[in-house]
N, C-alpha and C positions, 0 to 999 in steps of 0.2 A: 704318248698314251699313258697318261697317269695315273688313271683309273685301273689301269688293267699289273701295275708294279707292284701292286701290293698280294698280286697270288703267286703260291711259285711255281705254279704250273697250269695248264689248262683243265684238268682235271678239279683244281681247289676253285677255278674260276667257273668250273660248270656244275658241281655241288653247290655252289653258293647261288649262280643263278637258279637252281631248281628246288630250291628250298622253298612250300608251300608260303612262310611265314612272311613277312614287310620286307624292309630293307628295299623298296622301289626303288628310293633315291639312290643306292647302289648297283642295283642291276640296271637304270637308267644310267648311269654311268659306265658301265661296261658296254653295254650297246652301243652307246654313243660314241665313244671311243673307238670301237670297233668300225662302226659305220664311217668315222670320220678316217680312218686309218685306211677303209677301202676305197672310200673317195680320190684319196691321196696316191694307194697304189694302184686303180684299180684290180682288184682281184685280189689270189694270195691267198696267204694265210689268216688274213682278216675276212675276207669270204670265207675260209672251209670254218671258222672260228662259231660266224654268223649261221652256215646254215646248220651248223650243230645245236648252237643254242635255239635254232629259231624251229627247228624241227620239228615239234609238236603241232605249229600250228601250220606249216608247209604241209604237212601229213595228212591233216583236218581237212586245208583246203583241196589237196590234191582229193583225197577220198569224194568229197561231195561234187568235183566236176565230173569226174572220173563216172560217178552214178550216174550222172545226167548226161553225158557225152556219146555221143555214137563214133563219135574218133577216137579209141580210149588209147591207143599209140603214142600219140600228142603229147595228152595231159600233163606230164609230167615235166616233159620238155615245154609249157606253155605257165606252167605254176615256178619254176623256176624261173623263167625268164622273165615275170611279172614282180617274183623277189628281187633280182639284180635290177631291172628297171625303180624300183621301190628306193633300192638302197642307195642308187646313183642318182636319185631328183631326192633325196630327203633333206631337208632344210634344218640341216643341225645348229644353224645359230639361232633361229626362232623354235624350233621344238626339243627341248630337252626335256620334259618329262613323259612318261607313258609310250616310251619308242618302241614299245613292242606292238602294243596296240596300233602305235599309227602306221608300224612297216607292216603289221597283218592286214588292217584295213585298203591301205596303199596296193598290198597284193592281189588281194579279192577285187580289188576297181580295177586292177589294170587288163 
């Protein structure tokens, strides 16, 4: 995980992911790393890493089912399980950029 050596803690690695400003190719790099590191274990510390970082749009998605749902018990338990499916079929050697976009997209289809 190379990408991820250069913070020195997860703290400096989740201020730099939420910085409004570029840097894609770096937060693409964190992701990716992350994603490939849970592939590897699955689970872990690269999951609780992931749905830290990814929380904003896990939140988005859970909210708008949740509106629409008459099961709203589920939801939750059904938006998460759509991330883990997401991160466990992502095809890290053909998509390295924009992995945030495609694990949110991936979530929302699943």
């Amino acid at each position: 995980m190379r990408a991820l050596r250069r913070y020195r803690d997860f703290e400096a690695l989740l201020a730099v992911h939420r910085t409004p400003d570029g840097h894609y190719a770096q937060k693409d790099a964190v992701l990716l790393g992350l994603v490939e590191e849970h592939q590897r274990s699955a689970g872990g510390p690269a999951l609780s890493m992931l749905s830290v970082l990814m929380f904003p749009a896990l939140d988005h998605i859970y909210y708008r089912r949740w509106w629409w749902s008459r099961a709203r018990d589920d939801v939750w338990k059904q938006v998460f399980g759509a991330f883990v499916t997401a991160l466990e079929r992502y095809p890290t050697a053909r998509r390295r950029a924009k992995v945030a976009a495609i694990i949110r997209g991936e979530t929302i289809r699943e």
